[in-house]
N, C-alpha and C positions, 0 to 999 in steps of 0.2 A: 247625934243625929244619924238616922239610916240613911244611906245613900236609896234604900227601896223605897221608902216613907219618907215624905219630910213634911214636915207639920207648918202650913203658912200662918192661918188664922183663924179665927173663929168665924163662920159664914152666918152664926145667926139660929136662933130658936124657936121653937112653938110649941102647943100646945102637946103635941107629938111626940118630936123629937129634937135632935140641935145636930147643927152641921161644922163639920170641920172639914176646913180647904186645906186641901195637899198636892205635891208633889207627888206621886206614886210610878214606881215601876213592877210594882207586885201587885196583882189581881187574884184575889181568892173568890172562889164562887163553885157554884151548880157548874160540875165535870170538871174540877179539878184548877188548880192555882198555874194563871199565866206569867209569866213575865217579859217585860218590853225594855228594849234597848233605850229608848227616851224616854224622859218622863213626861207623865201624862196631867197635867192641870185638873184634878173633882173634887166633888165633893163627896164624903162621907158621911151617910144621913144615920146616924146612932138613934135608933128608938128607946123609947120610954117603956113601952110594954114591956112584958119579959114573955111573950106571947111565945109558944116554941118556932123558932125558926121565921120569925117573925121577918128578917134579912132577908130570905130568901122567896119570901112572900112576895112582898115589895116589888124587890128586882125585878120578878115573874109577871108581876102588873105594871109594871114602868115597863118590860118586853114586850107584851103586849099592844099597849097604849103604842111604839114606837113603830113595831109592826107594821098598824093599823095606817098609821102617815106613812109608811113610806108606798105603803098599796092607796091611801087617798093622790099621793102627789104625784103618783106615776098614772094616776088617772086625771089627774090636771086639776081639783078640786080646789088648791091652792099652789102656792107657787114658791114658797120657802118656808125650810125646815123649823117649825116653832117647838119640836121635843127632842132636847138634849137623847144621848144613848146613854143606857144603864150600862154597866161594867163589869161588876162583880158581887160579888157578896157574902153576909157572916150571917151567922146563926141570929146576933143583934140588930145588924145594921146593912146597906146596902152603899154601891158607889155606880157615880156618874160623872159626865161629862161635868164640867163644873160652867157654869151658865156668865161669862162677862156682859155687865152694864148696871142699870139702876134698876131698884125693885120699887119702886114709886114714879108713877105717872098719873096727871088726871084726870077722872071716867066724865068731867063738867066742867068746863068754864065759865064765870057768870058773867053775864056784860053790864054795860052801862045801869041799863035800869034795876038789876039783879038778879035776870033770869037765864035759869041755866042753861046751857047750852051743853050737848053732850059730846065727846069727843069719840069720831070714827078713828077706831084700830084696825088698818090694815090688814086684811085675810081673816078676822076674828071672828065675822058672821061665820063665812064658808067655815072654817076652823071649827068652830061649835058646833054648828049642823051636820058637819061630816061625822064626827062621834056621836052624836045623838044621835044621827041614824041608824048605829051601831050598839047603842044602849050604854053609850060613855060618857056622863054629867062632867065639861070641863070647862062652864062656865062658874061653877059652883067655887066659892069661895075668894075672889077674884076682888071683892073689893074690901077695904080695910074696914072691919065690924065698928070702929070708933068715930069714922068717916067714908061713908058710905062713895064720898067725891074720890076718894085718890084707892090706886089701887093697890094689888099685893098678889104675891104667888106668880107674879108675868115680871121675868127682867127684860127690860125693853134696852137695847144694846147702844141704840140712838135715840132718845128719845127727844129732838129739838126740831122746831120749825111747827109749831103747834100753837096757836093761837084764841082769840076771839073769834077774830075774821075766817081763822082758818083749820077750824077742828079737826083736826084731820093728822093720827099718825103711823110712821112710814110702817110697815111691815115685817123689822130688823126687831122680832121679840122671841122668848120662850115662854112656854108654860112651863112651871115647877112645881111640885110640890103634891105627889104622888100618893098621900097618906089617904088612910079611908073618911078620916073627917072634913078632906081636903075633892078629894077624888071618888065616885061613889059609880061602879059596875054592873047594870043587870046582866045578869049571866043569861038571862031566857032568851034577852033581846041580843044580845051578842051571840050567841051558840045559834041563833034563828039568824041574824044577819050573816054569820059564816057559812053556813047552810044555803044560803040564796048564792051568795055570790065563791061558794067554795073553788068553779071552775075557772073564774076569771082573775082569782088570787092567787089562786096556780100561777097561770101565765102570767102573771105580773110582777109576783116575788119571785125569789132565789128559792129553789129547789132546797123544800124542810121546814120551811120558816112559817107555812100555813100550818103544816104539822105542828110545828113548836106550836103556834098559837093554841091551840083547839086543845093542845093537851095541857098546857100553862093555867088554859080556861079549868081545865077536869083537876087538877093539881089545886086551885084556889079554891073551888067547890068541895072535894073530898077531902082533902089533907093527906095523912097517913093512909086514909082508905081508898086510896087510889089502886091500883093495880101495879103491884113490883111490874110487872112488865111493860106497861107503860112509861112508868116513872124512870126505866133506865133508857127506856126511847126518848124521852122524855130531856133526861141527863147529856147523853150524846147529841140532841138537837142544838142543848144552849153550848154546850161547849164548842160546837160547830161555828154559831153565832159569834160567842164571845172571839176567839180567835178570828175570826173574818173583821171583825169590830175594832179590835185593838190591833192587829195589824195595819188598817188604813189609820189609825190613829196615830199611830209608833213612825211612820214615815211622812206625817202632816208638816210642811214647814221645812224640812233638809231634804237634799240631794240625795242621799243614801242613808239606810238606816240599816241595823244587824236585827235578822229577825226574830218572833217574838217567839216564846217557848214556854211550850206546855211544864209545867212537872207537878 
């Protein structure tokens, strides 16, 4: 067993890909391989495709996506973080925070006479509408295709005190599951959503992080025919990121922690 790596368990499959829960203190990605003094609890999403660079695709759309909430919630749109942080990634696959709770809760409960009753999720509306104002589908795929009642793709951390009487649950959720069959982007509507509100993303993110996005955007849209010089603007934004990311990670929970390091 690696003391960088340590393999817990199997997190689970789909159509996609399959995930493996680890231990990790080694981060490989977009600008270079970090490593952190603790380990870090994620998951590791191995894709199916053998799409080129298919890892680092992902990540760039879970970066994005993450982005986007932390400029909704500094605008008060909602009120707790529902998207895990991406981490790192491979040419295959990508890593994230890895998500504790249950992934089944349910979208109905039926009462006495047999009629359904729907169950309010905390922050879900706002939570939806904020992305789709931004041209990001993330209601899509959310409830289980064989039972349309219980859900999927949301690990709900707490999910008790929900009822007949009282549909209604608390707002301790994430959304997961990042893939394109799962998660679907219009680029027009986003690249036109950053556009509007480019000045007020400024002031509201950390200095880069609007830049990352907008180029992350031009990076999923071109591919390879992106512009080297963008791409290496591009490369220095996320590793800027990652390292601000995995440092508050790396001292979550102790008193002191040895800081994290690039190589």
């Amino acid at each position: 067993m690696s003391l960088d790596v340590e393999f817990i368990c199997k997190g689970g499959f789909g159509s996609e890909a399959e995930i493996d829960v680890q231990l990790r203190r080694v981060f490989p990605g977009i600008g270079g391989t970090i490593y952190t003094y603790q380990a870090i609890p994620v998951a590791f999403r191995r894709e199916f495709s053998s799409s080129p660079n298919v890892g680092h695709r992902l990540f760039l759309k879970h970066a994005i996506i993450k982005k986007l909430e932390d400029y909704f919630f500094k605008k008060g749109f909602y009120h707790y973080a529902h998207i895990t942080r991406p981490l790192g990634s491979t040419s295959e696959g990508y890593i994230y925070e890895w998500a504790f709770g249950s992934d089944v809760f349910p979208w109905y409960y039926s009462d006495d006479s047999g009629e359904s009753i729907p169950v309010e999720l905390d922050d879900w509306r706002s939570f939806v509408e904020a992305f789709e104002s931004a041209g990001i589908d993330l209601k899509k795929d959310c409830a289980d295709p064989d039972n349309g009642r219980l859900s999927q793709n949301i690990i709900h951390q707490f999910p008790f005190g929900a009822s007949v009487s009282r549909p209604k649950l608390n707002r301790l959720w994430k959304r997961i599951d990042f893939g394109d069959k799962s998660v679907s982007i219009d680029f027009e509507r986003l690249l036109s959503y950053l556009e509007r509100n480019e000045a007020d993303m400024r002031e509201n993110l950390r200095v880069g992080r609007f830049e990352m996005i907008k180029l992350s955007c031009k990076y999923l849209i071109y591919g390879e025919k992106m512009d080297p010089r963008e791409f290496g603007e591009l490369t220095m934004l996320v590793r800027d990121y990652r390292l601000s990311t995995l440092s508050h990670l790396n001292t979550r929970g102790v008193e002191s922690s040895g800081a994290v390091k690039l190589f």
